[in-house]
C-alpha positions, -999 to 999 in steps of 0.1 A, spaced: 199 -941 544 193 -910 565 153 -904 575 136 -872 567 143 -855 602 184 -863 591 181 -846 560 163 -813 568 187 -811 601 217 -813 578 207 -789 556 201 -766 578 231 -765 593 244 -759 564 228 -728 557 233 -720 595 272 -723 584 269 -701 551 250 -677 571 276 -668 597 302 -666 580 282 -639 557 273 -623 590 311 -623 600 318 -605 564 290 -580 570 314 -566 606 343 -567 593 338 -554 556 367 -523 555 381 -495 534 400 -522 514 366 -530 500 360 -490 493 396 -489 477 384 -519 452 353 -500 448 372 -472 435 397 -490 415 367 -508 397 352 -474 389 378 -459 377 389 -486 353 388 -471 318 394 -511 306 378 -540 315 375 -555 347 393 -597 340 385 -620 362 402 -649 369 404 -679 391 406 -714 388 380 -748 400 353 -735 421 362 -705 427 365 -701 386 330 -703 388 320 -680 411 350 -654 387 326 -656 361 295 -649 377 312 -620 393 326 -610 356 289 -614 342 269 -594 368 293 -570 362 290 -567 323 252 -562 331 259 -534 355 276 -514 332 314 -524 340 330 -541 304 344 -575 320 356 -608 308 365 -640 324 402 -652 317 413 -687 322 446 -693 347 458 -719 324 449 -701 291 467 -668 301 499 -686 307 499 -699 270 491 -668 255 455 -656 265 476 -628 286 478 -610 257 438 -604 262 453 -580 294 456 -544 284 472 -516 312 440 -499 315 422 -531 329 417 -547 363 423 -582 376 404 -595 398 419 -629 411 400 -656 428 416 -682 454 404 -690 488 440 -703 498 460 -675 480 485 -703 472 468 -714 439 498 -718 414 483 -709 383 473 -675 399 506 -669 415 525 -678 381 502 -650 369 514 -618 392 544 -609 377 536 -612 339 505 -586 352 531 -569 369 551 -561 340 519 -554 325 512 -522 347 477 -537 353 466 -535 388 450 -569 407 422 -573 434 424 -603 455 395 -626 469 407 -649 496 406 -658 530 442 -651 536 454 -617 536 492 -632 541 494 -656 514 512 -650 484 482 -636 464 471 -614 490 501 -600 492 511 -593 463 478 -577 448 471 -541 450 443 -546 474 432 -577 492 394 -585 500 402 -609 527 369 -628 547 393 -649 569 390 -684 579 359 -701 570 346 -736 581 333 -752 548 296 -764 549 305 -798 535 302 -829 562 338 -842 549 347 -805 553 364 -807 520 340 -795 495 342 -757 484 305 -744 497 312 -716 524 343 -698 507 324 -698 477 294 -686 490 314 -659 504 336 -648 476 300 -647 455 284 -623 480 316 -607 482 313 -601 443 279 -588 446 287 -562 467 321 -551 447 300 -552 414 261 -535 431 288 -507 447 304 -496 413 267 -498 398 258 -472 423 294 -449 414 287 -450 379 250 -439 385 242 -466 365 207 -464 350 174 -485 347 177 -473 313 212 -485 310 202 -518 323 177 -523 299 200 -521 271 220 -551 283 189 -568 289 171 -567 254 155 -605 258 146 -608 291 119 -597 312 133 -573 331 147 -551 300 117 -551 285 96 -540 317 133 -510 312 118 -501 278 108 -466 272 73 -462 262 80 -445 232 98 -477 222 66 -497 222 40 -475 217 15 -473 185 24 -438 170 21 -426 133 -11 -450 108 -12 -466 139 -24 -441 164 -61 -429 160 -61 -396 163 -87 -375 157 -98 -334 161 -122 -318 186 -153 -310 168 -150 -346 147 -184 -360 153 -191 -390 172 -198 -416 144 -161 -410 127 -144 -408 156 -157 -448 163 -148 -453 127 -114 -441 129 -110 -460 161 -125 -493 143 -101 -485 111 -70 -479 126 -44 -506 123 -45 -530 149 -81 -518 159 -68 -505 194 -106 -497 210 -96 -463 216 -87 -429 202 -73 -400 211 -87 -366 206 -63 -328 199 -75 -294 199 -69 -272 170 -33 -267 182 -25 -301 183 -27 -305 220 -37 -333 241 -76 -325 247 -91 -366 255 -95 -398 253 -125 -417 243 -127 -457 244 -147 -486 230 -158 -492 270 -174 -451 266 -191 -461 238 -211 -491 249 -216 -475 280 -231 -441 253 -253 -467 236 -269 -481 265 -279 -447 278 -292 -439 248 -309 -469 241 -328 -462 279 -336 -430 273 -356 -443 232 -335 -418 209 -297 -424 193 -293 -382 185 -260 -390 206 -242 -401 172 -248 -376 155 -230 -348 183 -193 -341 185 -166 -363 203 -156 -337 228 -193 -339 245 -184 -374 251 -144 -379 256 -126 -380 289 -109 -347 295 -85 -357 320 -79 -390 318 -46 -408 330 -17 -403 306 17 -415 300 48 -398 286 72 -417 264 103 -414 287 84 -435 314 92 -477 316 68 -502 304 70 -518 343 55 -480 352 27 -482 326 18 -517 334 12 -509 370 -8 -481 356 -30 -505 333 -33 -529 363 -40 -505 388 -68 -486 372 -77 -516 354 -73 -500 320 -68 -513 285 -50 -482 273 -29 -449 277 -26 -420 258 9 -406 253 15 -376 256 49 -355 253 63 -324 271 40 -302 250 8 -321 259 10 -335 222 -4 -367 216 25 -389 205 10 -421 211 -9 -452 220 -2 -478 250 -22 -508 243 -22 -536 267 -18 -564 239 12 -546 228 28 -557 260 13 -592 272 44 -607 266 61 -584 294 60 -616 318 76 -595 350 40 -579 363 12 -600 370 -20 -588 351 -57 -601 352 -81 -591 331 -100 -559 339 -130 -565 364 
C-alpha cells in the first residue's frame, strides 16, 4: 500500500497534468473557436451532441449546460442514431461530435448520413487531421495530451479538456444571445439559484395580503391592520391620498413607540395619526429586482421587510423575510 506522502504526491501531479494542458488550450484557443461560437449562435435548431464512452459523458454535460444557457440541445447516442435515432437530426441543427482520437467509428459512420442531412458538425478532438476533424465544418482541436492516469490509459486529461472546452463554447453563446439572469431563472425553477433569479413581484405579498393603509389613519388601526392582515407580516405600508408610496411603519417602531411613551407616563401617542410615526424614506424595492438583490438588502440592513414600490411610487407590495427562508443561496442570521 502507498503511505500518505505517496498519495497526496500522486494526486497532485495529477492536477499538475490537467492544469497544463488547460494552460496550453488557454494560448492556443483560435478563430476556429470564434467560428463555433458563431455557428452555435446562429443555430435556429438545436445544438446535438454526440460522442461515445468518456467522452459521451462529457457530450452531455456540454448538451445540458447548454439547455440552461438558453441554447435548445439534446444528447444523441452514436449507436442509437445509426438505428434510426438520426431521424431526431433536423437541417436547422448543429452537431457537435466528441472523440479525442477522431478515429471513433460510430462517429465517423455518422458524417455522411449528417451530410446528406445538410446539418453542419463541430468537432472536439485532439487531432485536427483525423478523419473527424477533417471532415467537420470546424474543428476545436487541443492537440496531444498526456493522460493523467499512471497506466496512461484512462481518459482523465482529454476529458478534462474537452469539458473546459465545452464551457467556454456554451458561456461564449450565453454572452451572444445576451442571455439573461431572468432567462436563467426560468430554466432553474427548483433550485437555488432560480429562485434567488425570481422577480420580486413573483413572491411578494400584494392584494388581502398586503397591509395597506392611508395617511391620516390613526395609530391604533394602523397596528390592527398590520396584526389582521394575512400572514400577520409586522409591518404596513402607508399611501397618500393619491395612492403614492408615503411610509413604512413596523412592529420594531412600535415597541420602540411604547417604550417612549411608557418613560415619559402618558400613552396619548395611540391615539395620533400614523404619518407622525412612519418612516418616510425608508429602503424600498421594486418588483423587477431579484430575490438574491432583496436578500442582500434584508441582510445588509438587517431588516425583516421591504416595501414594494412600482415606477409610480405605488405601493404594490410586501417583501417578508419568511417568504423567502427557503432561498438557501445567501447566508442570513437573524437581525442583531
Amino acid at each position: 500500500m502507498a503511505d500518505d506522502h505517496d498519495i497526496l504526491a500522486g494526486a497532485r501531479e495529477l492536477l499538475a497534468t490537467e492544469a497544463a494542458a488547460l494552460e496550453h488550450m488557454q494560448r492556443t484557443l483560435d478563430d476556429d473557436f470564434v467560428r463555433a461560437v458563431r455557428l452555435i449562435a446562429a443555430c435556429t435548431g438545436r445544438v446535438i451532441a454526440t460522442g461515445i464512452g468518456k467522452a459521451g459523458i462529457i457530450a452531455r454535460k456540454i448538451s445540458a449546460t447548454l439547455a440552461s444557457t438558453g441554447t435548445p440541445s439534446d444528447f444523441l447516442h452514436p449507436v442509437e442514431a445509426l438505428h434510426g435515432d438520426l431521424g431526431r437530426v433536423t437541417r436547422a441543427d448543429v452537431v457537435l461530435a466528441l472523440s479525442n482520437s477522431g478515429t471513433t467509428a460510430e462517429l465517423l459512420r455518422l458524417l455522411d448520413p449528417l451530410a446528406g442531412l445538410g446539418v453542419q458538425t463541430i468537432a472536439i478532438t485532439a487531432h485536427l487531421d483525423s478523419p473527424l476533424g477533417r471532415h467537420a465544418h470546424v474543428c476545436l482541436d487541443y492537440g496531444h495530451v498526456t493522460e493523467a492516469c499512471p497506466l496512461g490509459l484512462a481518459p482523465t486529461t482529454s476529458t478534462t479538456v474537452m469539458l473546459a472546452l465545452g464551457d467556454a463554447l456554451a458561456m461564449a453563446v450565453l454572452k451572444e444571445r445576451n442571455f439573461s439572469p431572468e432567462e436563467f431563472a426560468r430554466f432553474h425553477p427548483a433550485g437555488n439559484l432560480g429562485r434567488t433569479l425570481t422577480k420580486v413581484g413573483e413572491v411578494m405579498r400584494r392584494g388581502e395580503a398586503l397591509p395597506l393603509v392611508s395617511t391620516g389613519t390613526g395609530l391604533v388601526a394602523a397596528v390592527e391592520v398590520m396584526t389582521s392582515t394575512p400572514g400577520r407580516p409586522g409591518a404596513v405600508v402607508v399611501a397618500d391620498a393619491d395612492g403614492r408610496f408615503a411610509g413604512f411603519y413596523t412592529d420594531g417602531d412600535l415597541r420602540r413607540n411604547l417604550l417612549a411613551a411608557r418613560a415619559q407616563g402618558s400613552f396619548e401617542l395611540m391615539h395620533r395619526p400614523i404619518d407622525e410615526f412612519m418612516t418616510r424614506h425608508p429602503i424600498t424595492i421594486g418588483p423587477d429586482a431579484l430575490v438574491g438583490d432583496a436578500l442582500r438588502v434584508l441582510r445588509e440592513r438587517k431588516i425583516d421587510q421591504l416595501a414594494v414600490i412600482d415606477d409610480a411610487r405605488r405601493p404594490v407590495g410586501l417583501l417578508d423575510i419568511q417568504d423567502l427562508l427557503d432561498i438557501r443561496a445567501l447566508s442570513w442570521g437573524p437581525p442583531a
